[in-house]
C-alpha positions, -999 to +999 in steps of 0.1 A: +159-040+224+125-025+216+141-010+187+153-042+176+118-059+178+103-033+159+122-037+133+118-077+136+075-066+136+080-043+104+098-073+082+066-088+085+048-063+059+080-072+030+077-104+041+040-111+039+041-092+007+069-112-008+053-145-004+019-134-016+035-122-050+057-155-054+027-180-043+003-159-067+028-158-095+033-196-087-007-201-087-011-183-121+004-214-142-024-233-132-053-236-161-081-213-152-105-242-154-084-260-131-090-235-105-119-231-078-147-207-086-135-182-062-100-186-073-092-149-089-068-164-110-106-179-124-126-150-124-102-121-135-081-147-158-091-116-182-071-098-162-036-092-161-016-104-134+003-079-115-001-046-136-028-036-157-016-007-179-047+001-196-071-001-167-103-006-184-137+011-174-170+020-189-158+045-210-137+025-227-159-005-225-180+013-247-160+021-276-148-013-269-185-030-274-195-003-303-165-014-321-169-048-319-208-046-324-206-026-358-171-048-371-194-076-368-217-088-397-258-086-392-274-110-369-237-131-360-230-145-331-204-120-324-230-093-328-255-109-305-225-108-274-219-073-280-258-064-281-256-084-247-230-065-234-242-030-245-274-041-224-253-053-192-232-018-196-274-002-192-275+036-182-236+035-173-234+034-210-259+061-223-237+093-218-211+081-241-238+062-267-266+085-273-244+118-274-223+102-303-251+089-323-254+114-352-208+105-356-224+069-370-237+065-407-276+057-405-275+021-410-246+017-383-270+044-361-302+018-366-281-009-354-270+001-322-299+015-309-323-011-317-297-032-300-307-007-266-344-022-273-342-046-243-326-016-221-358+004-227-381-025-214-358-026-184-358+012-176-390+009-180-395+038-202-429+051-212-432+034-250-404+015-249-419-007-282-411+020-299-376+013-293-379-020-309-392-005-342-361+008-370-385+036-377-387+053-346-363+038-323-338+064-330-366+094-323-373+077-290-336+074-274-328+108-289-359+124-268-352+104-243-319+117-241-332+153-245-355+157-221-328+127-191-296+140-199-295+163-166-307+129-148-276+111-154-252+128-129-237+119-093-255+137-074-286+131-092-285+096-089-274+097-053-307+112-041-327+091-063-310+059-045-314+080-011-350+086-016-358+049-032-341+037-003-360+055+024-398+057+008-397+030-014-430+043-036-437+039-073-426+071-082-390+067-064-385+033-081-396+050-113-367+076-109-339+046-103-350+022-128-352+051-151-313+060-143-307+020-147-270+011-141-258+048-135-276+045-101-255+014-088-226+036-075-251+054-053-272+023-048-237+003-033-227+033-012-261+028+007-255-010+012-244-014+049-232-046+062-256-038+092-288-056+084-307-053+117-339-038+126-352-011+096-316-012+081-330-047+070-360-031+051-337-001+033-310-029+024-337-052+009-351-023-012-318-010-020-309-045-032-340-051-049-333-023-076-298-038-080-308-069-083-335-053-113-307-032-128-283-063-134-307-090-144-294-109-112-317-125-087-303-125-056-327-109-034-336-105+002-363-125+007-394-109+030-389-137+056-349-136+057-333-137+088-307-110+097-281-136+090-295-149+056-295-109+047-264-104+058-251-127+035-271-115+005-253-082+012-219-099+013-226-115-019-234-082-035-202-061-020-185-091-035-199-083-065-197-048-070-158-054-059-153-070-089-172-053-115-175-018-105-147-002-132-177-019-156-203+008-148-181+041-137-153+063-150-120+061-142-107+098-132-075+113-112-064+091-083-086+062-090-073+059-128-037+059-111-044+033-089-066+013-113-030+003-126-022-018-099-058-025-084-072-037-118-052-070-123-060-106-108-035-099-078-055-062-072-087-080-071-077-104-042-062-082-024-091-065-023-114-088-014-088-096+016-090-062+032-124-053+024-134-084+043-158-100+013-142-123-001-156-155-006-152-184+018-141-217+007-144-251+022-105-249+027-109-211+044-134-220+062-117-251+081-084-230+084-087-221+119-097-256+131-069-275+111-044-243+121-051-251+160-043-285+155-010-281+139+005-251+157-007-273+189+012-308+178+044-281+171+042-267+205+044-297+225+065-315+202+088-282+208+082-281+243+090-322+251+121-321+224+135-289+247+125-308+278+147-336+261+176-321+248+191-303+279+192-329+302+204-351+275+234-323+268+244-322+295+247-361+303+263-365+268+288-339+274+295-358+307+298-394+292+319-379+258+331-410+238+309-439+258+288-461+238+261-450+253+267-415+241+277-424+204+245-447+202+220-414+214+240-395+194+244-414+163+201-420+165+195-381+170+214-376+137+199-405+121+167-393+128+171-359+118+186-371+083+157-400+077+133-370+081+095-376+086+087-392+054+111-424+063+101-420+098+066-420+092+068-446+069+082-469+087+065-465+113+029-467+096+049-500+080+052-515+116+029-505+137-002-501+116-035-485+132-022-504+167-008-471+180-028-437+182-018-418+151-018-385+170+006-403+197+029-414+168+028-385+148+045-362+180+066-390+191+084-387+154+084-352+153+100-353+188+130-377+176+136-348+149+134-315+167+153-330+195+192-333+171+199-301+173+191-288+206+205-315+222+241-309+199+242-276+209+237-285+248+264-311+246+286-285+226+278-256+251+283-281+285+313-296+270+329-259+264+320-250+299+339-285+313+372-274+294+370-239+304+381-225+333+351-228+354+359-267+360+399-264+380+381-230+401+350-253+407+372-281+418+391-265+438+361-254+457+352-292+465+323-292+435+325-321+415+323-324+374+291-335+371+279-305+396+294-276+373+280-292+340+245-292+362+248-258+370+275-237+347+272-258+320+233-262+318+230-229+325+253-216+294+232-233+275+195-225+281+198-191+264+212-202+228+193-238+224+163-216+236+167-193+208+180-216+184+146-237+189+125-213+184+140-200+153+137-238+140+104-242+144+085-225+111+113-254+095+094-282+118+058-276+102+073-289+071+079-324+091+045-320+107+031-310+075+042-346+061+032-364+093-001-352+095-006-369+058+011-404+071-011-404+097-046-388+088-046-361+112-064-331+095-040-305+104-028-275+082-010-300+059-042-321+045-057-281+041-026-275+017-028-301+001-067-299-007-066-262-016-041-271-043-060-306-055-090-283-059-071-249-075-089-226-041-059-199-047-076-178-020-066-209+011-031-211-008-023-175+001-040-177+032-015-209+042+014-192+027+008-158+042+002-171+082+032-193+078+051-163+070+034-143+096+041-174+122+082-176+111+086-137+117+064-139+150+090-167+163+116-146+152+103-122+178+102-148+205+133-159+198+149-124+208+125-124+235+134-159+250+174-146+242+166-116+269+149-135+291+174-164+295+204-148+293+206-113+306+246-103+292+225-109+259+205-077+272+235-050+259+244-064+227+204-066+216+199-032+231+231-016+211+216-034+181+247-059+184+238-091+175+222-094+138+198-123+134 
C-alpha cells in the first residue's frame, strides 16, 4: 500500500510539469502587450520559449552591440541604442572592449570609445572629460586599462563589495564605482533577504552602489522600515534574476544549463523556486478565493455523499416505482443540464431572493449526487439478487434489513472512492457557479488572470489544480483501505491499477 501511494505522490512532479509546459505553451499565443507586466511571456518575449540554443551573455552581448554600433551610420538612431547599451553593459563590458581596441581601424576605434564617455562620468574616473574629447579619449581608456586590468577579476571585486559593504568610506565606494557593473555579481551575493538590525545598514549600502551602477533608483531609504527594505531587496533579487547573463560570462555548467534556464519558461521557473517573483493582484488573492472554493467542494461533496447512499439504497429497494424513476430520471437530468443550465435557470427564477452562496451548493449538490447515488443503487441491488438475500431470509431478516446492512455496506467503499476521484471534475461546475452567482472563488481568479494576461496566476491555478486532482487520487486509495478492508491485499500486491 505505501508502495502504491508513493508512486501516486511521485506522478505529481510529471504531472505538475506537464501542465506547466501545456498552460505556458498555451499562454505564449497571447500578444506580448496583451500580457501583465509581470507576465514572462512580457518581459523575456525576447526570449525563446522552451530552449534557448545560443544562451546569450556579456560576452556575446558585446560583439553583439560592437557590431551593431559600428554597422550603423554616424549619429542614427540605431547608433544612439547601441551607445546606450554599451553604457548599460558598464565594466561587465571593458575586458572584452578595451583589450580589442587596436583590432578596429582608427575611425571605428574613436567611435566606440567616445561612445564609453558617459561610463567614465559614472565610474567616476579621475579626468573623465577627457573621455569625451576624440583626441584623447582613446589615451585615457587605454591607461585606464593599463594601470585597472588586474582590478577587473572575481575575487577582486568580491572584496571590494565585501569591504564597501562593511565600512562604507569614500575610498571603498571609490574602488566599486571604479569596477562599475563587474562588481554586481559580488554586490548580489552580499544581498540577504534578512534586513533586520545592521543587516539593514550593509543591505542599504550594498544596494546603494547597485542602484549607482545601473542608473536605477530604487533605494533604501534612511527611514525605511524593515518591511519597506525588505521589499526593496526583493525587487532587486528580482532583478538580478532576470538580467544577470547581461553582466557575467557563461562558462562549464552554467553555459549548459543556460540552455534550458535562458528562455521565457526558465525565467519563471526561476522566479517560482527562488521565491521572488512578483506578486500580482490575482496571486495575491489566490489563497482567499482558493479557501472559498475547495470549501463550497467539500461540503457540496460531503452533503451529495450524505445523499446518495441512503438514496441507493431506498432506490434499489423501490426498483421500477414512480417514485424511483422520477429521483432517478432528475439525478440524470441534472447531471446532463450541468451548471450553466442549472445556474441559469435558477438566476432566471429566483433572482437575488435566495443567498447566492446557498444556491450555488444546492446546484452543485443536484450534480455530484448522479453518480454516487447510481452506483449505490447498482451495488444494493447486486447485493438483493445475490446470495446474501435467501441466507438472510431464512434467518428471519427482512429485504429491507440486508439492503440496510449488506447492501449499504458493499457500497461505502467504491462510491467512497469513486467520489473522491470525481471531485477535481466538480471544480469545473463550481468554477461556472461561482460566475452565475458572484461568489469570488478560484473561478472569477481564472477568469481575471486571463482578462488581464497575469501568466504567472494562470500557472499558479493550473498547477494547484493539478496538485489537488493527484492529492485526491491519494485519498481515494486511502478512503478504499479504510472502507473496505478485502481492498487491503489487492492494493498492497499492487493489484488494483487506478
Amino acid at each position: 500500500m505505501l508502495e502504491r501511494l508513493l508512486r501516486r505522490m511521485l506522478w505529481v512532479i510529471p504531472s505538475v510539469l506537464g501542465v506547466a509546459l501545456l498552460t505556458f505553451f498555451a499562454l505564449s499565443f497571447v500578444p506580448p502587450d496583451r500580457m501583465a507586466q509581470a507576465s514572462p511571456h512580457a518581459r523575456y518575449h525576447s526570449l525563446p520559449l522552451f530552449l534557448n540554443g545560443q544562451p546569450s551573455d556579456v560576452r556575446l552581448a558585446v560583439t553583439r552591440t560592437l557590431d551593431e554600433l559600428l554597422g550603423a551610420p554616424i549619429g542614427s538612431e540605431r547608433a544612439k541604442l547601441a551607445e546606450a547599451e554599451l553604457v548599460r553593459l558598464g565594466g561587465s563590458a571593458l575586458p572584452f572592449i578595451l583589450p580589442r581596441l587596436d583590432a578596429y581601424p582608427p575611425d571605428q576605434r574613436t567611435r566606440v570609445v567616445l561612445a564609453l564617455a558617459p561610463l567614465a562620468h559614472r565610474m567616476r574616473l579621475d579626468d573623465a572629460q577627457a573621455a569625451e574629447d576624440p583626441n584623447t579619449a582613446l589615451r585615457f581608456w587605454t591607461r585606464f586599462w593599463e594601470a585597472s586590468e588586474i582590478e577587473f577579476r572575481l575575487a577582486t571585486s568580491r572584496n571590494a563589495a565585501r569591504r564597501w559593504a562593511v565600512y562604507g568610506d569614500l575610498g571603498r565606494e571609490r574602488e566599486v564605482f571604479r569596477l562599475d557593473t563587474f562588481a554586481l555579481e559580488a554586490l548580489f551575493e552580499l544581498l540577504a533577504a534578512d534586513v533586520s538590525g545592521v543587516a539593514k545598514d550593509r543591505a542599504q549600502r550594498t544596494i546603494d552602489a547597485i542602484a549607482h551602477v545601473t542608473e536605477r533608483d530604487d533605494r533604501i531609504l534612511p527611514r525605511a522600515t524593515e518591511a519597506e527594505a525588505a521589499a526593496c531587496v526583493a525587487r532587486w533579487q528580482h532583478f538580478w534574476l532576470g538580467n544577470r547573463t547581461s553582466f557575467v560570462v557563461l562558462r562549464g555548467s552554467e553555459r549548459i544549463s543556460a540552455f534550458a534556464l535562458e528562455s521565457r519558461f526558465g525565467k519563471w521557473a526561476l522566479e517560482q523556486l527562488s521565491g521572488v517573483a512578483r506578486e500580482s493582484e490575482v496571486r495575491r488573492n489566490l489563497p482567499r478565493r482558493a479557501r472559498i472554493t475547495f470549501t463550497l467542494v467539500a461540503l457540496a461533496w460531503l452533503a451529495a455523499l450524505s445523499l446518495a447512499l441512503p438514496l441507493g439504497v431506498w432506490s434499489a429497494l423501490r426498483r421500477h416505482s414512480t417514485g424511483e424513476r422520477l429521483m432517478s430520471s432528475t439525478s440524470w437530468l441534472a447531471l446532463a443540464a450541468g451548471p450553466v443550465v442549472l445556474g441559469g435557470l435558477v438566476v432566471r427564477a429566483l433572482g437575488p431572493s435566495m443567498p447566492h452562496p446557498f444556491a450555488a451548493f444546492a446546484i452543485l449538490v443536484l450534480i455530484m449526487v448522479a453518480r454516487p447515488l447510481h452506483l449505490t443503487r447498482a451495488r444494493v441491488t447486486a447485493v438483493l439478487a445475490s446470495n446474501a438475500q435467501p441466507g438472510g431470509l431464512a434467518r428471519g431478516a427482512s429485504r429491507s434489513r440486508i439492503a440496510w446492512r449488506l447492501g449499504l455496506r458493499d457500497s461505502i467503499a467504491p462510491v467512497l472512492a469513486g467520489s473522491l476521484v470525481e471531485c477535481p471534475s466538480s471544480l469545473t461546475a463550481c468554477f461556472v457557479l461561482e460566475r452565475f452567482f458572484g461568489i469570488g472563488g478560484l473561478g472569477d481568479a481564472t477568469l481575471d488572470a486571463v482578462m488581464h494576461g497575469d501568466a504567472s496566476g494562470v500557472m499558479g491555478i493550473a498547477v494547484g489544480l493539478t496538485c489537488w486532482a493527484v492529492f485526491t487520487m491519494v485519498l481515494s486509495d486511502l478512503a478504499l483501505v479504510l472502507a473496505d478492508p478485502r481492498t487491503r491485499g489487492p492494493l498492497y500486491n499492487g493489484g488494483l491499477r487506478g
